[in-house]
C-alpha positions as CSV (number, residue, x, y, z in Angstrom):
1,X,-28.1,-77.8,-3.1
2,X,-25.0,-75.5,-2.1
3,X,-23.5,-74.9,-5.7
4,X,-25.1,-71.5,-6.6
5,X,-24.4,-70.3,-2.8
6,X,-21.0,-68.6,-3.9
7,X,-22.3,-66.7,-6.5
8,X,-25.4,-65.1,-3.9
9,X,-22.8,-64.8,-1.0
10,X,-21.1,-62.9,-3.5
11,X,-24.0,-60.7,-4.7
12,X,-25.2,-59.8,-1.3
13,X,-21.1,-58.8,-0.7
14,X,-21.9,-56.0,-3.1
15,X,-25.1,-55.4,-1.9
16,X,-24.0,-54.9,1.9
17,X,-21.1,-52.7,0.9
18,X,-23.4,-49.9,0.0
19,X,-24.7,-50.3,3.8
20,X,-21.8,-50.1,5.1
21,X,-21.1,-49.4,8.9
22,X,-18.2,-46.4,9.0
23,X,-18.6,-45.4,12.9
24,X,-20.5,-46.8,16.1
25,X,-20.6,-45.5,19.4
26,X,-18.9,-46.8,22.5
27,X,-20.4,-48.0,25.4
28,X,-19.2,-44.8,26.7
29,X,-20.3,-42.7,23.6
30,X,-17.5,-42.5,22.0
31,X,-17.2,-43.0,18.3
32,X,-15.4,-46.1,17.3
33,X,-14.3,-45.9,13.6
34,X,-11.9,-48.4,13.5
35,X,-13.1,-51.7,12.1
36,X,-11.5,-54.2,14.8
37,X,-13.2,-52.0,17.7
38,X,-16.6,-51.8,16.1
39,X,-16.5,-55.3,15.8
40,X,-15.7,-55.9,19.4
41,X,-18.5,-53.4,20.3
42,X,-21.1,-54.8,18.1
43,X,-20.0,-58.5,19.7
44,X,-20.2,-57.7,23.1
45,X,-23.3,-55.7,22.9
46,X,-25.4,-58.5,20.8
47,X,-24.1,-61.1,23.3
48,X,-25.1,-59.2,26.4
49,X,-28.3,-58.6,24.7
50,X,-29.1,-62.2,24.0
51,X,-27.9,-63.7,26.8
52,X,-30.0,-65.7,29.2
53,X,-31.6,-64.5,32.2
54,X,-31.5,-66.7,35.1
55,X,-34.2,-69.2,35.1
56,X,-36.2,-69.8,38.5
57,X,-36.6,-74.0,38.6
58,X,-40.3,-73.2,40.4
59,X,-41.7,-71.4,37.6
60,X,-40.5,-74.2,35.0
61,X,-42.0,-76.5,37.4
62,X,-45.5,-74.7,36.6
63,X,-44.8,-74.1,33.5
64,X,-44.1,-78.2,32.6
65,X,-46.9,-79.4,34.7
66,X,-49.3,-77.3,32.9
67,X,-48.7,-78.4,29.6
68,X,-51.0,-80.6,27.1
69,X,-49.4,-84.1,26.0
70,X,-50.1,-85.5,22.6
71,X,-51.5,-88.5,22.4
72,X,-50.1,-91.4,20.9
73,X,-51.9,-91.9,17.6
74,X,-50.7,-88.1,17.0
75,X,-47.7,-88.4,18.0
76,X,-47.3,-90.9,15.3
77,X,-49.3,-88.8,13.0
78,X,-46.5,-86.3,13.0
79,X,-43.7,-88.3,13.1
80,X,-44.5,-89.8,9.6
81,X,-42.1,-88.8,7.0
82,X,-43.1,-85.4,5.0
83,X,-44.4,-85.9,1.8
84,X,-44.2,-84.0,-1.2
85,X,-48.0,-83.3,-1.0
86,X,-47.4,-81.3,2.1
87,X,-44.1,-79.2,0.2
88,X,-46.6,-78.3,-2.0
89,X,-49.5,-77.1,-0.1
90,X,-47.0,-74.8,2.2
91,X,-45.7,-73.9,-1.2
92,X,-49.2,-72.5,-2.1
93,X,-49.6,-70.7,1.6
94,X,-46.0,-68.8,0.8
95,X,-45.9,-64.6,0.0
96,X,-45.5,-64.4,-3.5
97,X,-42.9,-62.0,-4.8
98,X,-40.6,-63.1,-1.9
99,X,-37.4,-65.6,-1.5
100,X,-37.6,-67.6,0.9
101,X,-33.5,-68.0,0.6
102,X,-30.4,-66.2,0.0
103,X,-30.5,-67.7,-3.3
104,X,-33.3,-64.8,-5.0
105,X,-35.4,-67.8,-6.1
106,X,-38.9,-66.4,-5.3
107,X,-42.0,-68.6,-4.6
108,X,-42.9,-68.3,-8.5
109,X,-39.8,-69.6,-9.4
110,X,-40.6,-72.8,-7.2
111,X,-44.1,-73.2,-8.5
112,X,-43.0,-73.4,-12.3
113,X,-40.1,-75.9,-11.3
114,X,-41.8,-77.8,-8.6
115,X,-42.3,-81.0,-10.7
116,X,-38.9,-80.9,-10.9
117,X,-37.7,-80.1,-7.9
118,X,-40.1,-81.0,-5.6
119,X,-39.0,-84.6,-5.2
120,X,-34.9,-83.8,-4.9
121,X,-36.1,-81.2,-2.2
122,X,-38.2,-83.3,-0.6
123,X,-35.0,-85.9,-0.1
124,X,-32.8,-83.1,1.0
125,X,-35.6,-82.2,4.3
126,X,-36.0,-85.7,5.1
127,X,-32.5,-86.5,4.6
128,X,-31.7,-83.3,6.8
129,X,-34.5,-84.1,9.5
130,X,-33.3,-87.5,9.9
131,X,-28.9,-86.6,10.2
132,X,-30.1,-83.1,12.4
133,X,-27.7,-81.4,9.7
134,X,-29.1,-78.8,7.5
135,X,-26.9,-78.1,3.9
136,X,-24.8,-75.8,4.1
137,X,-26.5,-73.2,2.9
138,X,-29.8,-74.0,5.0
139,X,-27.5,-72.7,7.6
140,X,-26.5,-69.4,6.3
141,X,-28.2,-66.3,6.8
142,X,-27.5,-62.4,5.6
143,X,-28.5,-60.2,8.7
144,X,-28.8,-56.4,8.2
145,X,-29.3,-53.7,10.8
146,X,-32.2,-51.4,10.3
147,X,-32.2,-48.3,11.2
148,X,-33.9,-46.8,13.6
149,X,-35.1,-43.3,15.0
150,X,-32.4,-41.3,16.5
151,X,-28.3,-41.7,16.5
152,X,-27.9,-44.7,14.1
153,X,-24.7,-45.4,15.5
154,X,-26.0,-45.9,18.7
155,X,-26.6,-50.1,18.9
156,X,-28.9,-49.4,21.9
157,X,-31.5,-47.2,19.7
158,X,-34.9,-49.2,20.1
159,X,-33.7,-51.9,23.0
160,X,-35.1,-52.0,26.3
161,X,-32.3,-52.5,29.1
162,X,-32.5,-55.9,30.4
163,X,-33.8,-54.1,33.6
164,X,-37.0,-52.4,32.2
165,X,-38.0,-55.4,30.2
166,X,-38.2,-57.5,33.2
167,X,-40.0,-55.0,35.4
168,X,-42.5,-54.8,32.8
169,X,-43.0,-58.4,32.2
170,X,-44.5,-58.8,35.8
């Protein structure tokens, strides 16, 4: 399943370099050009920014004893194995003209080849489910920044401060 991954990493290599990031400001607002810095910025800004909040004990409390519990005959409902049945009705409920990987195979692709690769996909997910290990390249992902109204190389364009999001939350 990872074979053709070297080749796509490789195409979306090319791809990104036309997006490349040459300057990003500082805390501070400075202008970091330098690739080292901007990666230290970018870094410490994404991990302040999805870090956790505290959590209160009492409101989990709440939160748990409020919750529905599944009953036992569906409980074993869902934990049957998937079938390929089920691949291919969420294959039918996908966009069309859209890959759902890195790979460019769109959902047509998967619906001319499906007798054929239904069954060896099928293996890998239930194969997957039951290890908890995803292939290889289940587990990569191309991220790209888009850009936003006012001083693109500003990372804080369009994020709330952790401050104003939890005053409006209450």
């Amino acid at each position: 399943m990872d074979c053709g991954s070297h080749f796509f990493c490789a195409l979306e290599k090319t791809r990104g370099a036309k997006k490349h990031i040459t300057c990003l400001l500082a805390e501070d607002g400075t202008p970091l050009t330098e690739p080292a810095e901007m990666c230290r910025r970018a870094r410490a800004f994404y991990a302040s920014l999805f870090s956790p909040d505290p959590i209160d004990p009492g409101a989990c409390r709440v939160l748990w004893e409020e919750l529905p519990t599944v009953s036992t005959s569906d409980r074993d409902r869902l934990e049957l194995p998937f079938t390929l049945a089920e691949f291919s009705e969420a294959l039918c409920h996908m966009p069309t003209n859209k890959s759902p990987g890195m790979d460019g195979l769109t959902l047509e692709f998967y619906l001319v080849f499906w007798d054929v690769l239904g069954p060896d996909l099928v293996t890998v997910w239930a194969e997957s489910l039951q290890s908890w290990v995803l292939p290889l390249s289940c587990r990569r992902a191309v991220l790209a920044l888009l850009p936003k109204k006012g001083d693109l190389r500003d990372l804080r364009i369009g994020v709330p401060s952790r401050s104003s999001a939890r005053t409006t939350k209450s």
